[in-house]
TORRO-825642 format. One line per field, with one value per residue: residue number from 1; residue in three letters; z, y, x of N, C-alpha, C in turn. Coordinates in steps of 0.2 Angstrom, whole numbers, plus 5000, padded with zeros to 4 digits. Atoms other than C-alpha are relative to their C-alpha. Layout:
BEGIN
num	NUM_...
residu	ALA_...
n.w	Z_...
n.v	Y_...
n.u	X_...
ca.w	Z_...
ca.v	Y_...
ca.u	X_...
c.w	Z_...
c.v	Y_...
c.u	X_...
% end
This chain:
BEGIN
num	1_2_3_4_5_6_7_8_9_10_11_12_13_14_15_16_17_18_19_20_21_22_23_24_25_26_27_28_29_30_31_32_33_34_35_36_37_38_39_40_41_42_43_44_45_46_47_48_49_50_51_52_53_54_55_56_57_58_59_60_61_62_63_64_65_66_67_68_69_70_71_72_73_74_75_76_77_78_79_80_81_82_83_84_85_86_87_88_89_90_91_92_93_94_95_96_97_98_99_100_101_102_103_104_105_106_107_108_109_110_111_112_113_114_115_116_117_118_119_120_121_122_123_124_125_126_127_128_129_130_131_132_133_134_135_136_137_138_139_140_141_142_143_144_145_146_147_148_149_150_151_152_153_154_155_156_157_158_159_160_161_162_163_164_165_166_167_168_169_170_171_172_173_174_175_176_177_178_179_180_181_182_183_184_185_186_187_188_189_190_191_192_193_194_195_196_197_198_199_200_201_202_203_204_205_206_207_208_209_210_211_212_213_214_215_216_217_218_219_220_221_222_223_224_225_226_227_228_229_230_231_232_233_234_235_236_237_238_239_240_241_242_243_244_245_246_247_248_249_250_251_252_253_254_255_256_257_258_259_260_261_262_263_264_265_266_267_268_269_270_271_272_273_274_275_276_277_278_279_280_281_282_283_284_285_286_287_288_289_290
residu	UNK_UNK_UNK_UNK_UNK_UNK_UNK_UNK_UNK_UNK_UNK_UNK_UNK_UNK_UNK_UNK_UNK_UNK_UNK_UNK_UNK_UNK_UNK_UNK_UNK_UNK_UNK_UNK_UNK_UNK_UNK_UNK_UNK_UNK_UNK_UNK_UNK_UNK_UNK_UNK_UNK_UNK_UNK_UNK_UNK_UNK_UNK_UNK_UNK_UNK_UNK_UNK_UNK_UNK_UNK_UNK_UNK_UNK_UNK_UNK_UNK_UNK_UNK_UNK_UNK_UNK_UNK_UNK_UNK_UNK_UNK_UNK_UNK_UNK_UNK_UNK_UNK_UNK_UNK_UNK_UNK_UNK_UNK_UNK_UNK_UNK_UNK_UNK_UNK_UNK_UNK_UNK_UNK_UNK_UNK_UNK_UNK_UNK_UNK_UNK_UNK_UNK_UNK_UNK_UNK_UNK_UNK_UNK_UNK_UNK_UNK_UNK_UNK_UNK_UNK_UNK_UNK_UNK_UNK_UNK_UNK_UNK_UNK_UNK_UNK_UNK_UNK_UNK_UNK_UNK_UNK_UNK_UNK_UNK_UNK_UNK_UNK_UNK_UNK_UNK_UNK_UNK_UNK_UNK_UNK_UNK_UNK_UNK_UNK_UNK_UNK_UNK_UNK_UNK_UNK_UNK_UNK_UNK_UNK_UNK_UNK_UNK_UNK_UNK_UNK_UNK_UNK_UNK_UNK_UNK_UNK_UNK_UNK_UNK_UNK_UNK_UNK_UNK_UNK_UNK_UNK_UNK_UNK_UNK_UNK_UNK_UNK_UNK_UNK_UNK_UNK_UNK_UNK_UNK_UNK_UNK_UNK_UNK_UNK_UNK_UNK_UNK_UNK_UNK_UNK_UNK_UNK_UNK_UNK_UNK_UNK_UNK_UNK_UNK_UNK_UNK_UNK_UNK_UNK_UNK_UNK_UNK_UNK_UNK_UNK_UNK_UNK_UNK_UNK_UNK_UNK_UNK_UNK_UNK_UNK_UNK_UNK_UNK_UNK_UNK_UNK_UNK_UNK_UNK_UNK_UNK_UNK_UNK_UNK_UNK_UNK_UNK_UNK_UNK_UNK_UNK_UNK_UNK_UNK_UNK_UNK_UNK_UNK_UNK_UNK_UNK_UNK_UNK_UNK_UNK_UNK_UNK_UNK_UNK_UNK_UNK_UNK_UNK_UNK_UNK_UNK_UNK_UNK_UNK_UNK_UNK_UNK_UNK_UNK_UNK
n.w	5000_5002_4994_5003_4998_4991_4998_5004_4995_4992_4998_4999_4993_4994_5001_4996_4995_4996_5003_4993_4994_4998_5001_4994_4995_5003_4997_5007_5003_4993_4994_5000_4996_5001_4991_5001_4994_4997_5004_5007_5000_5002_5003_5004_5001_5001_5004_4998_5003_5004_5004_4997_5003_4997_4993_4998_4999_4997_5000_4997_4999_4996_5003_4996_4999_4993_5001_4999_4998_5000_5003_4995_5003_5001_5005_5000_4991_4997_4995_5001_4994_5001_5001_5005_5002_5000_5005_5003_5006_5008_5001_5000_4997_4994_5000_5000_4999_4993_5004_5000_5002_4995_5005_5005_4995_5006_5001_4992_4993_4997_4994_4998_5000_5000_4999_4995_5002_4996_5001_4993_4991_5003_5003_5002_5003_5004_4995_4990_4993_5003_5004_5005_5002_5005_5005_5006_5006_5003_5007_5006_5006_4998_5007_4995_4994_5000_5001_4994_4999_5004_5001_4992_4999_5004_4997_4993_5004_5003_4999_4997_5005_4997_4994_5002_5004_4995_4996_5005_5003_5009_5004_5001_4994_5001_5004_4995_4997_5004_5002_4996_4999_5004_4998_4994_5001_5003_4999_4997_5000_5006_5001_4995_4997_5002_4997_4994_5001_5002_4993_4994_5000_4999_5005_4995_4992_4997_5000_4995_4999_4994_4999_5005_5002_5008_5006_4998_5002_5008_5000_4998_5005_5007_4999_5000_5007_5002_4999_5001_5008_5000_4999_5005_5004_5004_4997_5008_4998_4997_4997_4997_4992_4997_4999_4995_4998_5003_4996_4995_5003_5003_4994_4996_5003_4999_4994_5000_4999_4993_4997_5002_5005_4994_4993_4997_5007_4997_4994_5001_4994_4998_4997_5001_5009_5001_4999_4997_5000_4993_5000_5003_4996_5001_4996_4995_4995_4995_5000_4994_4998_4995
n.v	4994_4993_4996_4994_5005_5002_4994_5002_5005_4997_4994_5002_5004_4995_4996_5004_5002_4994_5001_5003_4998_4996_5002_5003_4996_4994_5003_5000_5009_5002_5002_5005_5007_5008_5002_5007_5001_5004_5007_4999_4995_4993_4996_4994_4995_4994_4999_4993_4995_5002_4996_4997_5003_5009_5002_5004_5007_5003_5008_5002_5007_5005_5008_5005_4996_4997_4992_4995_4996_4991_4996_4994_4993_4996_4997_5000_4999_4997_5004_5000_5005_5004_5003_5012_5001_5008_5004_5004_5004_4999_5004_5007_5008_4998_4998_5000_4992_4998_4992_4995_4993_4995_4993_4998_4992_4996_5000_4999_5003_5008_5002_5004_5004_5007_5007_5006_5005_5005_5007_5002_4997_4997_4993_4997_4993_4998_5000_5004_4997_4993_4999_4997_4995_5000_4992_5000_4997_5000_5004_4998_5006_5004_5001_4994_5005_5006_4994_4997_5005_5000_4994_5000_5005_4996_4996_5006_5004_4998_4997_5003_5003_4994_5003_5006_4999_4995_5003_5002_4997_5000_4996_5000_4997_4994_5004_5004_4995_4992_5006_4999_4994_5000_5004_4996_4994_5001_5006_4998_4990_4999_5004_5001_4997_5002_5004_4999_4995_5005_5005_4998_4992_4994_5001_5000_5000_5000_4996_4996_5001_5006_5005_5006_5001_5002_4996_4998_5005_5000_4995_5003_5004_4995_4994_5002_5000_4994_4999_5007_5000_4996_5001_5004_4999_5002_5005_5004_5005_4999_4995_5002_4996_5001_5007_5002_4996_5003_5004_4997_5000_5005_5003_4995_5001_5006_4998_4996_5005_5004_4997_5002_4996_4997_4998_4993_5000_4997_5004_4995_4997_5001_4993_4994_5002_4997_5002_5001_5007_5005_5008_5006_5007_5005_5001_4995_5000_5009_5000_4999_5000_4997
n.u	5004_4999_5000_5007_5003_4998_5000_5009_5004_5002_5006_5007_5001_5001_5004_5004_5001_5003_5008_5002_5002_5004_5006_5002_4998_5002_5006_5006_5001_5005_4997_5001_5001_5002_5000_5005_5004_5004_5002_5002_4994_5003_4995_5001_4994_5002_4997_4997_5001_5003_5000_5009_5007_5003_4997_4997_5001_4995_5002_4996_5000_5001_4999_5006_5004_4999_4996_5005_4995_5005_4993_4998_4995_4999_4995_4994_5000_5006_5002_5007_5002_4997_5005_4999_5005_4998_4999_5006_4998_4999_5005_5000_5003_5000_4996_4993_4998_5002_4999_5002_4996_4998_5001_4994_4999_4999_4993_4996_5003_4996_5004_4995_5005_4998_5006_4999_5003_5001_5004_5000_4998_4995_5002_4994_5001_4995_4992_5001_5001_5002_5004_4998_5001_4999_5002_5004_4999_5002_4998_4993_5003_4996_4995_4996_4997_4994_4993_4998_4996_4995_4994_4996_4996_4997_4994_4996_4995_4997_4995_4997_4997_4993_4996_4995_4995_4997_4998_4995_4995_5002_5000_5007_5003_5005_5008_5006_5003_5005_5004_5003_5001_5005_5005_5002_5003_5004_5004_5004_5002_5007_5004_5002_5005_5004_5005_5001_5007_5004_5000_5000_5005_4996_4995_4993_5000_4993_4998_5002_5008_5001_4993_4999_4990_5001_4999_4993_4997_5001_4996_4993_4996_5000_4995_4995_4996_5000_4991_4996_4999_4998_4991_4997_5002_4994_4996_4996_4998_4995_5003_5009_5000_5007_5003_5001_5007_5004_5003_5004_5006_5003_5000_5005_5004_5001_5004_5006_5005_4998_5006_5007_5005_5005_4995_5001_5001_5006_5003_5005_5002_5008_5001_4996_5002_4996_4991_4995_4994_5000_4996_5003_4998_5002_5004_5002_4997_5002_5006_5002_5008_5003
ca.w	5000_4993_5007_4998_5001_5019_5022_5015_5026_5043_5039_5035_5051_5063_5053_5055_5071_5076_5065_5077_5091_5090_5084_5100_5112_5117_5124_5107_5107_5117_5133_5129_5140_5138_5157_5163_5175_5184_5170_5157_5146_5144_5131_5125_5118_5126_5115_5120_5105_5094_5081_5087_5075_5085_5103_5110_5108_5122_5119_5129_5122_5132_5132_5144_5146_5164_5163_5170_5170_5169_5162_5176_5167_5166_5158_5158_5170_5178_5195_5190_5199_5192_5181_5178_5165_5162_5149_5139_5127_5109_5097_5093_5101_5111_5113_5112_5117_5133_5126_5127_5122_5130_5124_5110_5116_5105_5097_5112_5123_5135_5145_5158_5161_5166_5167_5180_5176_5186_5184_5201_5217_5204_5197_5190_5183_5169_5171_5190_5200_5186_5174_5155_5146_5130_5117_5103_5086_5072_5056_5044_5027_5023_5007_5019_5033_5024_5015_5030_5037_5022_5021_5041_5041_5024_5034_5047_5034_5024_5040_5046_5029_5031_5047_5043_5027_5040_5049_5033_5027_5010_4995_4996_5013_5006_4995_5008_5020_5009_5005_5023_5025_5012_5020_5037_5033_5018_5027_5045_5044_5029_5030_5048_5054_5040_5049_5065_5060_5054_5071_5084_5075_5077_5064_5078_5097_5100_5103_5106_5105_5117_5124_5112_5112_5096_5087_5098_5095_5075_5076_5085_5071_5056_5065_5068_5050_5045_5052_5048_5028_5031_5038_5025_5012_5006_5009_4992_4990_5002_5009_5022_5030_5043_5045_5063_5063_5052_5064_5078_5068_5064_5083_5088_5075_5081_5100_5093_5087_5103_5111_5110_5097_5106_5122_5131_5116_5118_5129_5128_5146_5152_5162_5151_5132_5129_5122_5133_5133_5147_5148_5140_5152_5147_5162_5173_5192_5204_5205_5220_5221_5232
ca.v	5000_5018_5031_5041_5024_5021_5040_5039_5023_5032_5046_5035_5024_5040_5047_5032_5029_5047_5044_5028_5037_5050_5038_5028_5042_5059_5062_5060_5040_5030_5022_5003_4987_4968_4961_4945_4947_4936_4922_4933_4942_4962_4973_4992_5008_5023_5035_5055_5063_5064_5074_5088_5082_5063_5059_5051_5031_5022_5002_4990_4972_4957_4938_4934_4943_4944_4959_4973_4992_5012_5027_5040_5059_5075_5090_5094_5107_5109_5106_5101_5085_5068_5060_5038_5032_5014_5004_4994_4980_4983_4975_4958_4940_4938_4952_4956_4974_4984_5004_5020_5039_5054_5071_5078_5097_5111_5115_5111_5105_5091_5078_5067_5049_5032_5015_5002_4986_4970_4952_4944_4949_4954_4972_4983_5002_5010_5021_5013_5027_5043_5049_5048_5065_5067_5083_5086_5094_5099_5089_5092_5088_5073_5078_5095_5083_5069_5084_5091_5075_5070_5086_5086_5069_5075_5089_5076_5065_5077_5086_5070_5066_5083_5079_5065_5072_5087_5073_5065_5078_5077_5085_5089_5099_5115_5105_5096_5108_5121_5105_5104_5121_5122_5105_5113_5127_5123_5108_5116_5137_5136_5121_5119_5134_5128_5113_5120_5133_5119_5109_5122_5140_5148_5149_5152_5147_5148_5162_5178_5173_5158_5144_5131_5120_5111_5127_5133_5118_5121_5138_5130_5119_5132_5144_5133_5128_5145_5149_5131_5134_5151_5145_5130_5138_5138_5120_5111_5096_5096_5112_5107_5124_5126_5107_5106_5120_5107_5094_5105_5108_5089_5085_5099_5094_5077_5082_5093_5076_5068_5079_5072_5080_5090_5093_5108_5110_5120_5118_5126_5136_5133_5149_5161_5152_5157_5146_5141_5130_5118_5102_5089_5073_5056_5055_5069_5074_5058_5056_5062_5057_5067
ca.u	5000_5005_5009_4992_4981_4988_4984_4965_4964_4967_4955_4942_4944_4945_4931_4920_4924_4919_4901_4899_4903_4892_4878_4880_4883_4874_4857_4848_4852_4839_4841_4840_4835_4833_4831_4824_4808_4801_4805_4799_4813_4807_4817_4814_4821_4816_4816_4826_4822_4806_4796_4781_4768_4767_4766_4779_4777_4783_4783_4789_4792_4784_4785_4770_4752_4757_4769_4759_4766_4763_4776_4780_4782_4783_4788_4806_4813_4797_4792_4775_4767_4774_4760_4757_4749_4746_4754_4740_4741_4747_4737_4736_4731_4739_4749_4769_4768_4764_4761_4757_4762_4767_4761_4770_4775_4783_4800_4813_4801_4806_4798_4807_4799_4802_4793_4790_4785_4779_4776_4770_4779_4794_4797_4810_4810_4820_4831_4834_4835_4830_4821_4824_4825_4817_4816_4805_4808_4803_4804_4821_4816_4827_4838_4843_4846_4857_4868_4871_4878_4887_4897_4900_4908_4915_4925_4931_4937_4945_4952_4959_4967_4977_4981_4990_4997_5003_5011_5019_5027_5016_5014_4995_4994_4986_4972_4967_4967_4957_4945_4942_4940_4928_4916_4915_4909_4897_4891_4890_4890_4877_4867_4868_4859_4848_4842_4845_4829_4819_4822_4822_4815_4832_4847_4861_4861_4879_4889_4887_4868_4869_4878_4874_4887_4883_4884_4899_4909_4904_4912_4929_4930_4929_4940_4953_4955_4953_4971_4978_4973_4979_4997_4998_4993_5013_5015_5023_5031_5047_5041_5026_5025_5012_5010_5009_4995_4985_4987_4983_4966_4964_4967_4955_4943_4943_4938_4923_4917_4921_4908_4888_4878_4866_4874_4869_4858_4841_4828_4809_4808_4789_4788_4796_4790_4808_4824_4836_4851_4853_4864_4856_4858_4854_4844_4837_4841_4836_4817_4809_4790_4777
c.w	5000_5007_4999_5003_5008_5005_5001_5006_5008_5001_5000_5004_5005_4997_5000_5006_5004_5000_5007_5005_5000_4996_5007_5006_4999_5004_4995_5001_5006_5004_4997_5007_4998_5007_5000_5007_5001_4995_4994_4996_4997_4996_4997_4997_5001_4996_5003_4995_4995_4997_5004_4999_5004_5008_5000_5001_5006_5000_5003_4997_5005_4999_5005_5002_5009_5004_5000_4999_4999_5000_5006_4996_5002_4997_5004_5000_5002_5009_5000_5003_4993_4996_4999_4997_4997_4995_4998_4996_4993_4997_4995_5006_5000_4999_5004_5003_5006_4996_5001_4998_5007_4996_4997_5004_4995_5000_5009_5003_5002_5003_5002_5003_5001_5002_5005_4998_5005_4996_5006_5006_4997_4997_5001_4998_4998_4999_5007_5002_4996_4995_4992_4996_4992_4996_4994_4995_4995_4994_4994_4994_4997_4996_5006_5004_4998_4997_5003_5002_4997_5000_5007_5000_4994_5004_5004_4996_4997_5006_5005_4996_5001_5006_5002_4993_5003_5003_4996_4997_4993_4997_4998_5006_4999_4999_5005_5006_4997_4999_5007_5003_4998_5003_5005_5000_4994_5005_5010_5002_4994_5001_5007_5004_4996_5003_5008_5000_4999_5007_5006_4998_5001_4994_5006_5008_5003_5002_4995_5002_5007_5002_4997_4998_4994_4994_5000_4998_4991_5001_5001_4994_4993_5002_5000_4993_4996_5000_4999_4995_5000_4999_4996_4993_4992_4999_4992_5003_5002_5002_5005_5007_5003_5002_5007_5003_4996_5003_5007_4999_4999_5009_5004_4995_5004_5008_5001_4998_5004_5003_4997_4995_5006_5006_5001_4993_5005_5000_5001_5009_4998_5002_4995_4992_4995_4998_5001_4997_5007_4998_5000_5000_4997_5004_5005_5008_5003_5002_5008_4999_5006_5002
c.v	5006_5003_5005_4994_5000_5006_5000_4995_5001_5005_4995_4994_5006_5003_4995_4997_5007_5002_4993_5001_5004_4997_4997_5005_5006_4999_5001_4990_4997_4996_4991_4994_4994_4996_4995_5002_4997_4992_5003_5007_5007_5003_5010_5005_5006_5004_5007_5003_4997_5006_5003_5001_4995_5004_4997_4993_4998_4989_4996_4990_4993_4993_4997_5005_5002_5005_5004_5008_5007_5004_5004_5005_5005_5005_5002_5008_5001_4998_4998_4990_4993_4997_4993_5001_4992_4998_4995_4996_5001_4994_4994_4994_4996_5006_5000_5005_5002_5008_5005_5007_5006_5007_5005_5009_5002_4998_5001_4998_4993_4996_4996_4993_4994_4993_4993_4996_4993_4994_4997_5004_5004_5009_5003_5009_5003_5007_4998_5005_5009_5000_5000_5008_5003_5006_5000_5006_5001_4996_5003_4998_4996_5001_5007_4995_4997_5004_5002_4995_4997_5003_5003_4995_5000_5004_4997_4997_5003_5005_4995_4998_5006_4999_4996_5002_5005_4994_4994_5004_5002_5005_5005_5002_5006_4997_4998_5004_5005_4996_4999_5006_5000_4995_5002_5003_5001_4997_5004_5009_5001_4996_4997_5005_4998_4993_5003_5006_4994_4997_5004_5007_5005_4996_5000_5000_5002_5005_5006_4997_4997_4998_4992_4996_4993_5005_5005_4995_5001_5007_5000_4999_5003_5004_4999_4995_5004_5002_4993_5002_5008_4998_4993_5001_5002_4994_4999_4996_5003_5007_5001_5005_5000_4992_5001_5004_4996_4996_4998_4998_4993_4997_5004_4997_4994_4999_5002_4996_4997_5001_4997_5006_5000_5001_5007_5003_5004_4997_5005_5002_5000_5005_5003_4998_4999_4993_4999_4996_4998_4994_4997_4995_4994_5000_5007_5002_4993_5002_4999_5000_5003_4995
c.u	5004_5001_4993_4994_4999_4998_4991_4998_4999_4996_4995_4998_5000_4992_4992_5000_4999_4991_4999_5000_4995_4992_4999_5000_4994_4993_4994_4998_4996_5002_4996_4999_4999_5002_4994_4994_4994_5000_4998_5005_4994_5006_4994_5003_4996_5002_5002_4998_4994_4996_4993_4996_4999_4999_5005_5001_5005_4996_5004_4998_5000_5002_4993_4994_5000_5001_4993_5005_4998_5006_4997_5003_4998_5002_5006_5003_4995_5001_4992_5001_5001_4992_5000_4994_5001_5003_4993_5003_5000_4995_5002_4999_5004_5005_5007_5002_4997_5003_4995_5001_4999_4998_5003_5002_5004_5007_5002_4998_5000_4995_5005_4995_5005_4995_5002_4995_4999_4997_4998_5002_5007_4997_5005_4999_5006_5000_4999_4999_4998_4996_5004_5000_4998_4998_4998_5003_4997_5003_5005_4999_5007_5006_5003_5004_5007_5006_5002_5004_5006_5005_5005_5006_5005_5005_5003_5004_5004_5005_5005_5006_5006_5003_5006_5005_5006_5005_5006_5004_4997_4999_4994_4998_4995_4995_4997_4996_4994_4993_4995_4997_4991_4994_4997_4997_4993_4995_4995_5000_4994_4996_4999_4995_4994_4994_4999_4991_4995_5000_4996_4996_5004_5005_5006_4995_5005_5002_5001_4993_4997_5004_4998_5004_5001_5003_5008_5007_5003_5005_5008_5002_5001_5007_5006_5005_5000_5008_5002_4999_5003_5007_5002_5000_5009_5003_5001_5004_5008_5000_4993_5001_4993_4996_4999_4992_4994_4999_4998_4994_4998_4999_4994_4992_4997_4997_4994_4997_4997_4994_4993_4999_4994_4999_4998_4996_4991_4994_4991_5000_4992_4998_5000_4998_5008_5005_5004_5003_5001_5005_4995_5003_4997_4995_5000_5003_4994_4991_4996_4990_4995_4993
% end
């Protein structure tokens, strides 16, 4: 394998293992179970994030009409009074499901919620000792969405591949840098505030505006290949100025992926009708029932 190959191959291992993390990570992805009770295996996927045309489905897979259970919710930061509502049987003869919904709520708005389930003298409840936290959205139409994505994980790739070039000495440090520049920026200063409107109803949360640290992050990682393709922009073969400023930027790039998606991400305030940002926990503060 070529030193160009071998290069290509470590951007798109760090650039699909940043896509993986940030699909299994974060407080968007759902809180999963598969637990035995009482004899009978239960599994579900709460879900954290959903859209504000639906309710909230919450299903919980069975294996015996025995399984009884009820969602405990809320909206999200409230101190409003904890609601239960029962879980009923899905449909079918005999039924496999145990389900209900939660009521849909505007852009940003949260609810936190968790379920207890019983067979007999057995019973458990998911999250153990909290609440889940989920936020509603508005709908992204899908060809915006999947370009966005594309072209994010596009600037990952392409600012890992300079990175590495930075770090070879290679011929191809500006191009790549300027390439990365270019995805960044396309994929999240253009087309990012574009779904972020679509989602939330605002084009910037971050900085000055807010503390949005999706969008703030996104700003990091523009600016620091702003000055990288500035300072490489003389690089040529046997000439790789400014390389270690590109692999500053690739090493910095690669932390902003690190970070969940959706992280301190905005938050509809109930009082005030208003947009906040808040930390955006998998699970809420510890459940105190009245």
């Amino acid at each position: 394998m070529n030193s160009g190959k071998m290069l290509w191959t470590l951007a798109v291992i760090v650039t699909l293992a940043s896509a993986l993390f940030q699909r299994m990570t974060g407080p968007s992805y759902p809180i999963r179970f598969n637990e035995d009770l009482g004899g009978v295996q239960v599994k579900s996927r709460l879900l954290r994030t959903h859209s504000i045309t639906r309710d909230l489905p919450v299903i919980i897979q069975v294996g015996s009409p025995e399984v009884t259970g009820k969602v405990v919710w809320r909206r999200y930061p409230t101190n409003d009074e904890w609601v239960e509502i029962p879980l009923v049987p899905g449909e079918g003869t005999p039924s496999t499901t145990l389900e209900t919904t939660l009521p849909r709520q505007g852009m940003a708005g949260k609810v936190e919620y968790y379920v207890e389930l019983e067979n007999g003298d057995q019973s458990f409840r998911k999250p153990a000792d909290e609440a889940a936290v989920a936020r509603f959205k508005g709908d992204v139409p899908f060809v915006v969405l999947l370009i966005h994505i594309i072209l994010m994980f596009g600037g990952m790739l392409y600012s890992s591949r300079a990175g590495f070039e930075a770090l070879a000495s290679g011929p191809s440090l500006a191009k790549h840098s300027l390439i990365a520049l270019c995805w960044l920026t396309v994929g999240g200063f253009i087309l990012g505030p574009i779904v972020q409107k679509y989602a939330f109803d605002a084009y910037w949360t971050g900085w000055p505006l807010g503390e949005d640290l999706t969008d703030n992050k996104l700003a990091a990682a523009v600016l620091v290949w702003v000055l990288a393709t500035w300072r490489t922009r003389g690089a040529a073969p046997g000439r790789a100025v400014g390389r270690w400023w590109a692999v500053a930027a690739m090493l910095i790039v690669f932390v902003v992926f690190s970070i969940p998606h959706s992280l301190h991400g905005s938050t509809l305030d109930y009082e005030t009708g208003e947009h906040i940002q808040t930390s955006a926990r998998q699970v809420s503060c510890p459940i105190t029932l009245s």
